[in-house]
Kinemage of the C-alpha trace (Angstrom):
@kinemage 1
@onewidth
@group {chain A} dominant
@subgroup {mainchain}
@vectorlist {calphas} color= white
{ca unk a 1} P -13.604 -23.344 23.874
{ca unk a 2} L -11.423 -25.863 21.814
{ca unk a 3} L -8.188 -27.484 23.310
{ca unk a 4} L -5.136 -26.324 22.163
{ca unk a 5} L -3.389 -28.247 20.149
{ca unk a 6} L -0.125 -30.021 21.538
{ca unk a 7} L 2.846 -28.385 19.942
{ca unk a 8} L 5.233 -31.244 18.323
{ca unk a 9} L 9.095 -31.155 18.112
{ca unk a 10} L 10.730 -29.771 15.655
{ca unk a 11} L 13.008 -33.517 15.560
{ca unk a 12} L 9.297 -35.662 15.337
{ca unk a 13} L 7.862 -33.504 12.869
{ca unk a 14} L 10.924 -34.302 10.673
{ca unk a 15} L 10.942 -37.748 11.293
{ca unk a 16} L 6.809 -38.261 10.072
{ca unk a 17} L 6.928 -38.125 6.399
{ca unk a 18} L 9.421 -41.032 6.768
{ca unk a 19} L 6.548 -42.487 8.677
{ca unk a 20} L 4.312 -41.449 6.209
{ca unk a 21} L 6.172 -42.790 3.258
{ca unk a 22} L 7.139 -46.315 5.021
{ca unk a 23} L 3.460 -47.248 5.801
{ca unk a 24} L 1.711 -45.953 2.939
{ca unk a 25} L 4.714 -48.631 0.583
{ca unk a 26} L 3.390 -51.005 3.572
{ca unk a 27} L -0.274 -50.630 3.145
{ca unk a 28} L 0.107 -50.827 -1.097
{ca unk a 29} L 1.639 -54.231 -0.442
{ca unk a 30} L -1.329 -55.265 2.075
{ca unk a 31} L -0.205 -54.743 5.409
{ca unk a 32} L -3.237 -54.223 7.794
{ca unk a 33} L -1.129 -53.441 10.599
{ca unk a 34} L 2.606 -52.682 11.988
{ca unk a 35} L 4.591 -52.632 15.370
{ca unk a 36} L 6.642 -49.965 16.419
{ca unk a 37} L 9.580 -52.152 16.514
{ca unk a 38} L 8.549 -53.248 12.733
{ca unk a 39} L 8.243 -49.355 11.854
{ca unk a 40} L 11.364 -48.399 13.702
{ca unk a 41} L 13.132 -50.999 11.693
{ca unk a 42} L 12.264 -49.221 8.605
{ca unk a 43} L 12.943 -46.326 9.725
{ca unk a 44} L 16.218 -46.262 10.968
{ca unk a 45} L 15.252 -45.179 13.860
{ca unk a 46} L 14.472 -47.200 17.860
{ca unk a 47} L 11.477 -48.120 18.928
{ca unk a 48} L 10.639 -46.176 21.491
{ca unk a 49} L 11.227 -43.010 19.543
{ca unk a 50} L 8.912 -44.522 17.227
{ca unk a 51} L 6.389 -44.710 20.056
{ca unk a 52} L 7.038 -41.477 21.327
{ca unk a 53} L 6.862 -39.696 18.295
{ca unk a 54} L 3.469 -41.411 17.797
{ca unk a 55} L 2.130 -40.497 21.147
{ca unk a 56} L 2.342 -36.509 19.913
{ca unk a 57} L -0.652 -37.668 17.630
{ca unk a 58} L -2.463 -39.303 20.323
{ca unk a 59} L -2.262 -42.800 18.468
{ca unk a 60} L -1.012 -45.579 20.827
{ca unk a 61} L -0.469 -49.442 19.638
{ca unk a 62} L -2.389 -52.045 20.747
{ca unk a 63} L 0.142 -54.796 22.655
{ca unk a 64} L 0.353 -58.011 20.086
{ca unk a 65} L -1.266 -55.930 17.224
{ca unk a 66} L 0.462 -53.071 16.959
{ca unk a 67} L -1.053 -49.643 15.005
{ca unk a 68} L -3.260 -49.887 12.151
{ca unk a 69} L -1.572 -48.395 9.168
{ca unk a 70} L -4.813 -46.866 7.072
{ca unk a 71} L -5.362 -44.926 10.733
{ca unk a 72} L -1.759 -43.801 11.399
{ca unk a 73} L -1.287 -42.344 7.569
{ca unk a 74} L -5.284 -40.634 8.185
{ca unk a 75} L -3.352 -39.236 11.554
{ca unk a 76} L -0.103 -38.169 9.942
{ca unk a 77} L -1.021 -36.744 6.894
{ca unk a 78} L -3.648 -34.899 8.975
{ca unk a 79} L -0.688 -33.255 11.060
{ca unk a 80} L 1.445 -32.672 8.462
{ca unk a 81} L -1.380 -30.644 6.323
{ca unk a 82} L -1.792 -33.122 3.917
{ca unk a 83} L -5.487 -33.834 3.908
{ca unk a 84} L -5.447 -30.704 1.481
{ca unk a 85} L -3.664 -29.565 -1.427
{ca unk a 86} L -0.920 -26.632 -1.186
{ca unk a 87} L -0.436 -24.736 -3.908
{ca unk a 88} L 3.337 -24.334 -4.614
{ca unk a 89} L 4.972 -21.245 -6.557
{ca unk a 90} L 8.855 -21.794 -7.699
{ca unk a 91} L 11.257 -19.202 -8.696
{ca unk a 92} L 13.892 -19.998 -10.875
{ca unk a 93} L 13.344 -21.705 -13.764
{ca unk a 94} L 16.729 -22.969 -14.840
{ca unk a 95} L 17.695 -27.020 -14.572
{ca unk a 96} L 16.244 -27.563 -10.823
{ca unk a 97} L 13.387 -25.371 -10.920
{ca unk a 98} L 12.507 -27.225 -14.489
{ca unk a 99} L 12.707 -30.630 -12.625
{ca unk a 100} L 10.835 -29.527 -9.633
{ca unk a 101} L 8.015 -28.390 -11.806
{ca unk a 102} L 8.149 -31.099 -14.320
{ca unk a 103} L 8.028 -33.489 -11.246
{ca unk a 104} L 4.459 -35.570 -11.072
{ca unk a 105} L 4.941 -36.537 -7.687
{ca unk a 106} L 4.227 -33.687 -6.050
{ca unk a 107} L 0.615 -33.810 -6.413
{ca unk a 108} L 0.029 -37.506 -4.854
{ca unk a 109} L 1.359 -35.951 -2.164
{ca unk a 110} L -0.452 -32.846 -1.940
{ca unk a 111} L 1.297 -30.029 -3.410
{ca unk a 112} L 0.518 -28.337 -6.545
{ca unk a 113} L 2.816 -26.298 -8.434
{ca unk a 114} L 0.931 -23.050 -9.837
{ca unk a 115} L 3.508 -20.926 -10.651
{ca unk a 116} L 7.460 -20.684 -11.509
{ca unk a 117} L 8.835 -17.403 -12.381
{ca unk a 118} L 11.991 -16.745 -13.947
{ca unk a 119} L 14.332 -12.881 -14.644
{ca unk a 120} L 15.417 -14.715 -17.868
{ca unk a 121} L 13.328 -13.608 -20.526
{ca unk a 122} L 15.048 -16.577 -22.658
{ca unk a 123} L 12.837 -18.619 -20.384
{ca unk a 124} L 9.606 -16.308 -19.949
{ca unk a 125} L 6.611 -18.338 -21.894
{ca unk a 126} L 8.432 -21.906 -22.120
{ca unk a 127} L 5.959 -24.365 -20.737
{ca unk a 128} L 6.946 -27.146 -18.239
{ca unk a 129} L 5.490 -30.464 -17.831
{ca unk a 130} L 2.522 -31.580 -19.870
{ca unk a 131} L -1.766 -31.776 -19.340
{ca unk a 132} L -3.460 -30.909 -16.054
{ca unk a 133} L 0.256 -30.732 -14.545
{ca unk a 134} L 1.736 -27.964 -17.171
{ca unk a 135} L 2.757 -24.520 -16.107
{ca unk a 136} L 4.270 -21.991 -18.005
{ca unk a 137} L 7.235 -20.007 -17.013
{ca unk a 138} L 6.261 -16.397 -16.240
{ca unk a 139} L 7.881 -12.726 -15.573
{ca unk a 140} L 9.119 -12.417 -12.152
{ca unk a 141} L 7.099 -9.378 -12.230
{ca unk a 142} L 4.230 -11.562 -12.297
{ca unk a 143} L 5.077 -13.236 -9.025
{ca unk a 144} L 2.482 -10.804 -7.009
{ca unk a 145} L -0.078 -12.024 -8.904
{ca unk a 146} L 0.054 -15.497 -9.381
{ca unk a 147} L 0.565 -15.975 -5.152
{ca unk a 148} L -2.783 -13.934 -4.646
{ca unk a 149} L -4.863 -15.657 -7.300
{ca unk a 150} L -3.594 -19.131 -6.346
{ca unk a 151} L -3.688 -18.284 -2.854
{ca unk a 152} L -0.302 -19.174 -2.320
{ca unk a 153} L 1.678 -19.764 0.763
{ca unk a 154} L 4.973 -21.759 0.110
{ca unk a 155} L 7.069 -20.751 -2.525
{ca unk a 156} L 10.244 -22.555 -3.857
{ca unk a 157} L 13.953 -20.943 -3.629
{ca unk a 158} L 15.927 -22.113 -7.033
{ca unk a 159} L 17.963 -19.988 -7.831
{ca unk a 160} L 21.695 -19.848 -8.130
{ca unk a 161} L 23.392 -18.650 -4.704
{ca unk a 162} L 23.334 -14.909 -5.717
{ca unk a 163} L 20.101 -14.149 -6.313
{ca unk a 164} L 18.653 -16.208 -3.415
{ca unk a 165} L 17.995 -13.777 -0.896
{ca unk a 166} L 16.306 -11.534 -3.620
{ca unk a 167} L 14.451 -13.989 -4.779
{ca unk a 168} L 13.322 -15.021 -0.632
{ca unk a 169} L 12.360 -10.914 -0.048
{ca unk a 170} L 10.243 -11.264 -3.189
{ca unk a 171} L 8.234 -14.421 -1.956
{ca unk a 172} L 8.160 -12.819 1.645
{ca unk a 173} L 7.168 -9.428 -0.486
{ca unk a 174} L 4.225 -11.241 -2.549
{ca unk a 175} L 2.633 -13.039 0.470
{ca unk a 176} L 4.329 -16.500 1.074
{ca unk a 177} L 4.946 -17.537 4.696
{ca unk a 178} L 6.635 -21.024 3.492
{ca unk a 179} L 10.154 -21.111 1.675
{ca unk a 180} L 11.719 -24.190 0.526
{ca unk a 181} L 15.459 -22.931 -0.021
{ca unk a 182} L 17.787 -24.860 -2.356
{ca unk a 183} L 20.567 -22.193 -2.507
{ca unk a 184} L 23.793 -23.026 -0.298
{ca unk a 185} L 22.812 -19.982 1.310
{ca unk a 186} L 20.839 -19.130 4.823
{ca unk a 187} L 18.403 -16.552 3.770
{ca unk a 188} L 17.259 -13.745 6.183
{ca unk a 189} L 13.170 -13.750 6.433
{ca unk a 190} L 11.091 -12.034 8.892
{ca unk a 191} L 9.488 -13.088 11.719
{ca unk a 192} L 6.647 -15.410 11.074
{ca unk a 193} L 7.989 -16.974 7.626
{ca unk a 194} L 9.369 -20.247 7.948
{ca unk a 195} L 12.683 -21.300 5.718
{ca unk a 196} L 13.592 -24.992 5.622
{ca unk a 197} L 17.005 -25.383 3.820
{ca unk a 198} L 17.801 -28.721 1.348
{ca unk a 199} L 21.669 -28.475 1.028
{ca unk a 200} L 22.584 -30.802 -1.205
{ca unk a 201} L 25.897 -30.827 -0.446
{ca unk a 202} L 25.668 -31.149 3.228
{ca unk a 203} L 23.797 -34.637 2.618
{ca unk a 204} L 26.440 -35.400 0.103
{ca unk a 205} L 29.332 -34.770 3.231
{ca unk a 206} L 27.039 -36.676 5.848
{ca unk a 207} L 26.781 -39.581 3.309
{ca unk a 208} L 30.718 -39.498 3.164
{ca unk a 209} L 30.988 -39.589 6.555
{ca unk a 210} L 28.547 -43.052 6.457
{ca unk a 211} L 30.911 -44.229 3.792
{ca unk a 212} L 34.532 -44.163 5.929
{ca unk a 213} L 33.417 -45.130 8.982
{ca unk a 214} L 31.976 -48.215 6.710
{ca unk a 215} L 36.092 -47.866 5.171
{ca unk a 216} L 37.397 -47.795 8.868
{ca unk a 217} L 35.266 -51.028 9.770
{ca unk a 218} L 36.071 -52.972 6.899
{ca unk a 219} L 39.659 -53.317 7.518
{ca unk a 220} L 40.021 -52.833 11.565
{ca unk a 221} L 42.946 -56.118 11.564
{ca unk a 222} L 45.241 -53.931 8.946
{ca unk a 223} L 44.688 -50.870 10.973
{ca unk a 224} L 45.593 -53.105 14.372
{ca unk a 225} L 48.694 -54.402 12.776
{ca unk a 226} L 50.072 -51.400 11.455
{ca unk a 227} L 49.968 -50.201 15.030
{ca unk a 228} L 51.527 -52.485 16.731
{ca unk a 229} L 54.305 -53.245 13.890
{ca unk a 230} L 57.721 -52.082 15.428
Protein backbone atom coordinates (compact mmCIF):
# COMPACT_ATOMS: atom_id res chain seq x y z
CA UNK A 1 0.00 0.00 0.00
CA UNK A 2 1.52 3.50 -0.89
CA UNK A 3 2.29 6.17 1.87
CA UNK A 4 0.17 8.89 2.11
CA UNK A 5 1.25 11.81 1.07
CA UNK A 6 2.14 14.60 3.75
CA UNK A 7 -0.46 17.29 3.53
CA UNK A 8 1.37 20.89 3.14
CA UNK A 9 0.14 24.26 4.59
CA UNK A 10 -1.93 26.23 3.03
CA UNK A 11 0.95 29.39 3.99
CA UNK A 12 4.04 26.98 2.25
CA UNK A 13 2.13 26.08 -0.63
CA UNK A 14 1.74 29.85 -1.31
CA UNK A 15 5.08 30.69 -0.67
CA UNK A 16 6.63 27.81 -3.52
CA UNK A 17 6.04 29.37 -6.79
CA UNK A 18 8.12 32.27 -5.34
CA UNK A 19 10.56 29.48 -4.80
CA UNK A 20 9.94 28.25 -8.01
CA UNK A 21 10.33 31.47 -9.86
CA UNK A 22 13.60 32.68 -7.78
CA UNK A 23 15.65 29.50 -8.62
CA UNK A 24 14.59 28.76 -11.98
CA UNK A 25 15.99 33.14 -12.78
CA UNK A 26 18.98 31.52 -10.59
CA UNK A 27 19.64 28.44 -12.54
CA UNK A 28 19.23 30.57 -16.22
CA UNK A 29 22.09 32.67 -14.90
CA UNK A 30 24.22 29.42 -13.86
CA UNK A 31 23.79 28.86 -10.38
CA UNK A 32 24.45 25.12 -9.52
CA UNK A 33 23.42 25.54 -6.10
CA UNK A 34 21.77 27.93 -3.27
CA UNK A 35 21.53 28.23 0.63
CA UNK A 36 18.52 28.73 2.40
CA UNK A 37 19.76 31.89 3.77
CA UNK A 38 20.66 32.90 -0.06
CA UNK A 39 16.95 31.78 -1.07
CA UNK A 40 15.35 33.40 1.91
CA UNK A 41 17.07 36.55 0.90
CA UNK A 42 15.28 36.51 -2.30
CA UNK A 43 12.46 35.73 -1.06
CA UNK A 44 11.59 38.01 1.46
CA UNK A 45 11.17 35.66 3.64
CA UNK A 46 13.78 33.98 6.97
CA UNK A 47 15.65 31.27 6.68
CA UNK A 48 14.35 28.89 8.61
CA UNK A 49 10.94 29.20 7.03
CA UNK A 50 12.79 28.64 3.98
CA UNK A 51 14.03 25.38 5.47
CA UNK A 52 10.91 24.40 6.83
CA UNK A 53 8.92 24.94 3.98
CA UNK A 54 11.48 22.77 2.12
CA UNK A 55 11.39 19.97 4.57
CA UNK A 56 7.40 19.41 3.46
CA UNK A 57 9.11 18.14 0.14
CA UNK A 58 11.50 15.99 1.84
CA UNK A 59 14.55 18.02 0.32
CA UNK A 60 17.10 18.99 3.04
CA UNK A 61 20.47 21.15 2.28
CA UNK A 62 23.63 19.87 2.52
CA UNK A 63 25.72 22.11 5.38
CA UNK A 64 28.42 24.35 3.21
CA UNK A 65 26.58 23.49 -0.11
CA UNK A 66 23.34 24.18 0.32
CA UNK A 67 20.30 22.61 -2.16
CA UNK A 68 20.84 21.96 -5.67
CA UNK A 69 18.59 24.17 -7.69
CA UNK A 70 17.84 21.77 -10.99
CA UNK A 71 16.58 19.19 -7.95
CA UNK A 72 14.54 21.65 -5.84
CA UNK A 73 12.58 23.17 -9.14
CA UNK A 74 12.19 18.96 -10.31
CA UNK A 75 10.68 18.80 -6.47
CA UNK A 76 8.54 21.91 -6.57
CA UNK A 77 7.10 21.93 -9.75
CA UNK A 78 6.36 18.25 -9.02
CA UNK A 79 4.17 19.41 -5.91
CA UNK A 80 2.70 22.12 -7.37
CA UNK A 81 1.35 19.94 -10.54
CA UNK A 82 3.54 21.35 -12.84
CA UNK A 83 5.30 18.41 -14.41
CA UNK A 84 2.03 18.46 -16.65
CA UNK A 85 0.09 20.82 -18.55
CA UNK A 86 -3.46 22.16 -17.23
CA UNK A 87 -5.72 23.09 -19.52
CA UNK A 88 -7.28 26.49 -18.57
CA UNK A 89 -10.91 27.72 -19.69
CA UNK A 90 -11.66 31.69 -19.07
CA UNK A 91 -14.93 33.35 -19.00
CA UNK A 92 -15.19 36.75 -19.84
CA UNK A 93 -13.75 37.99 -22.65
CA UNK A 94 -13.66 41.73 -22.16
CA UNK A 95 -10.06 43.71 -21.43
CA UNK A 96 -8.69 41.11 -18.64
CA UNK A 97 -9.95 38.01 -19.98
CA UNK A 98 -8.35 39.30 -23.55
CA UNK A 99 -4.95 39.77 -21.71
CA UNK A 100 -5.11 36.60 -19.82
CA UNK A 101 -5.62 34.71 -23.01
CA UNK A 102 -3.38 36.70 -25.17
CA UNK A 103 -0.72 36.09 -22.39
CA UNK A 104 2.32 33.61 -23.71
CA UNK A 105 3.49 32.94 -20.42
CA UNK A 106 1.18 30.77 -19.30
CA UNK A 107 2.30 27.86 -21.16
CA UNK A 108 6.17 27.87 -19.92
CA UNK A 109 4.61 27.43 -16.95
CA UNK A 110 2.22 24.81 -17.58
CA UNK A 111 -1.14 26.03 -18.23
CA UNK A 112 -2.88 26.12 -21.43
CA UNK A 113 -5.70 28.22 -22.20
CA UNK A 114 -8.40 26.17 -24.34
CA UNK A 115 -11.26 28.04 -24.03
CA UNK A 116 -12.74 31.71 -23.13
CA UNK A 117 -16.36 32.22 -23.40
CA UNK A 118 -18.08 35.36 -23.49
CA UNK A 119 -22.52 36.44 -23.21
CA UNK A 120 -21.46 39.26 -25.63
CA UNK A 121 -22.21 38.22 -28.94
CA UNK A 122 -20.14 41.49 -30.08
CA UNK A 123 -17.29 39.30 -28.92
CA UNK A 124 -18.50 35.63 -29.95
CA UNK A 125 -15.92 34.50 -32.94
CA UNK A 126 -13.09 37.27 -32.30
CA UNK A 127 -9.87 35.35 -32.04
CA UNK A 128 -7.23 36.04 -29.31
CA UNK A 129 -3.61 35.66 -29.49
CA UNK A 130 -1.92 34.30 -32.57
CA UNK A 131 -0.42 30.47 -33.91
CA UNK A 132 -0.38 27.40 -31.67
CA UNK A 133 -1.45 29.92 -28.73
CA UNK A 134 -4.81 31.39 -30.54
CA UNK A 135 -8.26 30.76 -29.21
CA UNK A 136 -11.32 32.04 -30.34
CA UNK A 137 -13.95 33.56 -28.22
CA UNK A 138 -17.01 31.28 -28.01
CA UNK A 139 -20.89 31.24 -26.79
CA UNK A 140 -21.15 30.81 -23.18
CA UNK A 141 -23.46 28.16 -24.17
CA UNK A 142 -20.56 26.41 -25.40
CA UNK A 143 -18.84 26.32 -22.05
CA UNK A 144 -20.16 22.51 -21.37
CA UNK A 145 -18.47 21.47 -24.15
CA UNK A 146 -15.26 22.87 -24.46
CA UNK A 147 -14.47 21.72 -20.40
CA UNK A 148 -15.38 18.01 -21.41
CA UNK A 149 -13.44 17.85 -24.66
CA UNK A 150 -10.40 19.63 -23.18
CA UNK A 151 -10.78 17.86 -20.08
CA UNK A 152 -10.86 20.82 -18.14
CA UNK A 153 -10.52 21.44 -14.50
CA UNK A 154 -9.66 25.16 -13.65
CA UNK A 155 -11.53 27.72 -15.16
CA UNK A 156 -10.89 31.55 -14.98
CA UNK A 157 -13.48 34.13 -13.23
CA UNK A 158 -13.34 37.58 -15.45
CA UNK A 159 -16.04 38.99 -15.35
CA UNK A 160 -17.29 42.26 -14.04
CA UNK A 161 -18.53 41.94 -10.24
CA UNK A 162 -22.18 41.14 -11.26
CA UNK A 163 -22.03 38.37 -13.19
CA UNK A 164 -19.32 36.59 -11.14
CA UNK A 165 -21.15 34.23 -9.19
CA UNK A 166 -23.10 33.20 -12.42
CA UNK A 167 -20.36 32.85 -14.21
CA UNK A 168 -18.57 30.51 -10.91
CA UNK A 169 -22.13 28.16 -10.87
CA UNK A 170 -21.54 27.74 -14.61
CA UNK A 171 -17.81 26.50 -14.28
CA UNK A 172 -18.90 24.46 -11.09
CA UNK A 173 -22.08 23.43 -13.51
CA UNK A 174 -19.73 22.31 -16.59
CA UNK A 175 -17.21 20.28 -14.50
CA UNK A 176 -14.35 22.56 -13.16
CA UNK A 177 -13.13 21.94 -9.60
CA UNK A 178 -10.45 24.97 -9.90
CA UNK A 179 -11.60 28.75 -10.04
CA UNK A 180 -9.27 31.53 -10.36
CA UNK A 181 -11.61 34.56 -9.29
CA UNK A 182 -10.73 38.12 -10.37
CA UNK A 183 -14.09 39.73 -9.38
CA UNK A 184 -13.98 41.85 -6.00
CA UNK A 185 -16.40 39.40 -5.02
CA UNK A 186 -16.23 36.00 -2.70
CA UNK A 187 -18.09 33.54 -4.74
CA UNK A 188 -20.15 30.69 -3.10
CA UNK A 189 -18.92 27.09 -4.61
CA UNK A 190 -19.66 23.76 -3.30
CA UNK A 191 -17.87 21.56 -1.40
CA UNK A 192 -14.91 20.12 -3.14
CA UNK A 193 -14.21 23.17 -5.66
CA UNK A 194 -11.47 25.24 -4.72
CA UNK A 195 -11.69 29.32 -5.31
CA UNK A 196 -8.46 31.30 -4.93
CA UNK A 197 -9.29 35.08 -5.11
CA UNK A 198 -6.64 37.82 -6.94
CA UNK A 199 -8.04 41.19 -5.59
CA UNK A 200 -6.35 43.62 -7.17
CA UNK A 201 -7.20 46.15 -5.08
CA UNK A 202 -6.41 44.55 -1.84
CA UNK A 203 -2.62 44.29 -3.12
CA UNK A 204 -2.96 47.82 -4.26
CA UNK A 205 -4.04 48.82 -0.21
CA UNK A 206 -1.26 46.38 1.22
CA UNK A 207 1.28 48.11 -1.13
CA UNK A 208 0.04 51.52 0.41
CA UNK A 209 0.44 50.39 3.60
CA UNK A 210 4.43 49.42 2.54
CA UNK A 211 4.55 52.91 1.16
CA UNK A 212 3.68 55.11 4.63
CA UNK A 213 5.27 53.21 6.94
CA UNK A 214 8.36 53.87 4.33
CA UNK A 215 6.65 57.92 4.68
CA UNK A 216 6.63 57.50 8.58
CA UNK A 217 10.43 56.32 8.56
CA UNK A 218 11.71 58.79 6.34
CA UNK A 219 11.06 61.72 8.43
CA UNK A 220 10.96 60.22 12.24
CA UNK A 221 13.23 63.76 13.55
CA UNK A 222 10.18 66.11 12.11
CA UNK A 223 7.67 63.85 13.65
CA UNK A 224 9.92 63.93 17.15
CA UNK A 225 10.07 67.65 17.05
CA UNK A 226 6.66 68.43 16.38
CA UNK A 227 5.97 66.51 19.55
CA UNK A 228 7.88 67.86 21.80
CA UNK A 229 7.46 71.64 20.42
CA UNK A 230 5.54 73.58 23.24
Amino acid sequence: MPARRRRIPEATVARLPVYLQILVEQSDNGVDNISSEGLADLAGVNAAKVRKDLSYLGSYGVRGVGYEVAYLVYQIRRELGLDHDWPVVIVGAGNLGQALAGYGGFDERGFRVVGIVDVDPGKVGVTIGEGANAVEVRPVDELPRIVAAGDVSIGVVATPTAAAQQAADQLVAAGVTSVLNFAPVVLAVPPGVTVRKVDLAVELQILSYHEQRRVAAAAPTTTSLRAVRP
